[in-house]
N, C-alpha and C positions, 0 to 999 in steps of 0.2 A: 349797273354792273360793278360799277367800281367801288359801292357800297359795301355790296360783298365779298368780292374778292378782299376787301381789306379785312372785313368778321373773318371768313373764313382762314387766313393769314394770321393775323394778329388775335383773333380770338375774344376779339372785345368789341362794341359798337364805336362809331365814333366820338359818341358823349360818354364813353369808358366805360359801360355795362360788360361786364365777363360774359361769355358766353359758354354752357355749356358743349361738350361736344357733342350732341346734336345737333345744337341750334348751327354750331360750325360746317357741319356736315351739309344742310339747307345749305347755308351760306355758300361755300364750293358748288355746290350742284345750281345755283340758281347764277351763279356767275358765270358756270361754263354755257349753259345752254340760253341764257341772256348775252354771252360772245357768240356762242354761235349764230344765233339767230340774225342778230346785227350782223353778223361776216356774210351770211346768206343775201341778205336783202341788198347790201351795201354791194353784191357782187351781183345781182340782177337785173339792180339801179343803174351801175357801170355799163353791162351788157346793151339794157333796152339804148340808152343815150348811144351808143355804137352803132345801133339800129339791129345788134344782135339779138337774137331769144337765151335763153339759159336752155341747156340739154333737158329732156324728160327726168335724166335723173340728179341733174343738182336741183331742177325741180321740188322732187319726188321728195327729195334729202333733207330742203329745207323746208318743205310743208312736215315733216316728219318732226324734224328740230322744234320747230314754232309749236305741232302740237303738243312734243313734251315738255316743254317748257310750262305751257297753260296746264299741261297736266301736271307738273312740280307745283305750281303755284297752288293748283287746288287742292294736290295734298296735303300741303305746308299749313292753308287755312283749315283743314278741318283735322287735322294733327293739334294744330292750337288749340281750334275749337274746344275739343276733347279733354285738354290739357287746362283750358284754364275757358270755357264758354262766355264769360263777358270782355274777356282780355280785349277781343278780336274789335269791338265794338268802341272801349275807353283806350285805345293803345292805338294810333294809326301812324306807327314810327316808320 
């Protein structure tokens, strides 16, 4: 997460690659729902140790979250794919 949020911020990777705005736009999107996700689970993990359950619907919420996120990720890779098909294969940055 914190990968990103700094692309999407600053606009460049950590080893100084510019990124286009796209690639910024990934970046923001895959840092909010990589927060959420981790606030979800960090908040369920809290709950069970309490011996509490999490409600059906921060349940619901964050199995929602988790699967957009897997669904960002998979867009992102075949966005690439398309964009550049061996990139994904010699590039595992």
């Amino acid at each position: 997460m914190a990968d990103s949020g700094y692309q999407a911020v600053s606009g460049e990777t950590i080893s100084g690659k510019r990124l286009t705005d796209g690639e910024r736009i990934w970046a923001g999107v895959d840092a909010v729902l990589t927060a959420a996700t981790g606030g979800f689970a960090t908040y369920a993990s809290v709950l069970a140790k309490t011996g509490k359950a999490a409600t059906t619907t921060v349940q619901t919420v964050g199995k929602a979250v988790n699967y957009a996120d897997d669904a960002n990720d998979i867009a992102h890779t075949v966005t690439a794919m398309q964009d550049d098909p061996w990139a994904q294969h010699s590039n595992l940055e």
